[in-house]
N, C-alpha and C positions, 0 to 999 in steps of 0.2 A: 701909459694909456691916458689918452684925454679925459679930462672931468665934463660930466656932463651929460642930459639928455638920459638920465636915469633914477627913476626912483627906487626905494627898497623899504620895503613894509616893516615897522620894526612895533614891538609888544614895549609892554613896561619896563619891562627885565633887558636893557639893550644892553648887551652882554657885550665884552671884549671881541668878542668872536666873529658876531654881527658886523659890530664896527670895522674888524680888521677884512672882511668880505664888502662892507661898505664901500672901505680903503680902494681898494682890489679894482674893482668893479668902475670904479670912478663915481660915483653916486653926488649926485647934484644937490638932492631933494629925499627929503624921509617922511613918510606918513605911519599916520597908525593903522593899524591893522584892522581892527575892528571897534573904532571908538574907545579904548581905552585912551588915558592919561598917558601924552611920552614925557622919559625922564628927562631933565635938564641935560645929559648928553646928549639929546636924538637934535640938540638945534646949533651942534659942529656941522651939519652939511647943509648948510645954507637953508634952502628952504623947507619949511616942515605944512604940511598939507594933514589936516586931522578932517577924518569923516566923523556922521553921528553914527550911529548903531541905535533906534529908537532899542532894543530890550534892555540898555543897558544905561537909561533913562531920559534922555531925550526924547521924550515924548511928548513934551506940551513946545518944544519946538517944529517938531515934525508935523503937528496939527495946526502950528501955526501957517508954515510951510509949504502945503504939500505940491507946491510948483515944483520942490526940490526933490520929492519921492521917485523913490527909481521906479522905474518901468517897466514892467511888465508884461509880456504877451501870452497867454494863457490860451489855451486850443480846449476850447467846449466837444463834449459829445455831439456824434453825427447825429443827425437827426434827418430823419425821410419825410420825403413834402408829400403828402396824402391828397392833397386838395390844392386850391391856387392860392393859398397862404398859410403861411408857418410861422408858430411863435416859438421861438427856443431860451429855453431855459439855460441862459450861457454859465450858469454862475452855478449850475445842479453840477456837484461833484469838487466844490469850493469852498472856503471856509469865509462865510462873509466875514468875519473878523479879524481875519487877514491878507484878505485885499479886497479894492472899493474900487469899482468898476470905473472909467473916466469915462463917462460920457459925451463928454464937451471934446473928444478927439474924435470925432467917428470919422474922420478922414484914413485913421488908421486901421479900422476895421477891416477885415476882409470875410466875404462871404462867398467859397466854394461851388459854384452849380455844377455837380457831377451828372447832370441827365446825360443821357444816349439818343 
């Protein structure tokens, strides 16, 4: 099999076993799974790709950041328009402490008019 044009998520622990599935597969490129540290093995296949995981402390990079913050589209409660304006409360039923609305994209917004 050709190498190449495959990653494969490897932990701390990049076990023999991993690597010989690595092997297998043709694997180009290895990243970490979920921000952990890779061992000095995980940099046999060429390219290594490490994401953050802010809970597991990147977090005053992430704040630096947050061009880089993943994305999110979150679908608010329906809400019925009583009158010829509606304010909805998109963020009722959300943990503002874990996620921070982008405003500055409202291109991506979508707003639903189910009238009859």
């Amino acid at each position: 099999m050709a190498k190449g044009r495959f990653t494969i998520p490897v932990e701390e622990n990049f076990t023999e076993e991993l690597q010989g599935i690595a092997r297998l597969w043709g694997a180009d490129a290895v990243r970490d799974c979920d921000g952990t540290k890779l061992p000095p093995n995980g940099k046999l296949f060429g390219k290594v790709y490490n994401t953050y995981f802010v809970v597991r402390g990147d977090n005053d990079w992430a704040r630096k950041h947050p061009e880089e913050a993943q994305r999110i589209f979150l679908l608010s409660e329906r809400n019925l328009a009583e009158s010829d304006s509606l304010e909805i409360p998109f963020m009722k039923g959300f943990l503002a402490d874990q996620f921070a609305p982008d405003y500055e994209n409202i291109a991506r917004w979508e707003v639903v008019d189910r009238t009859t």
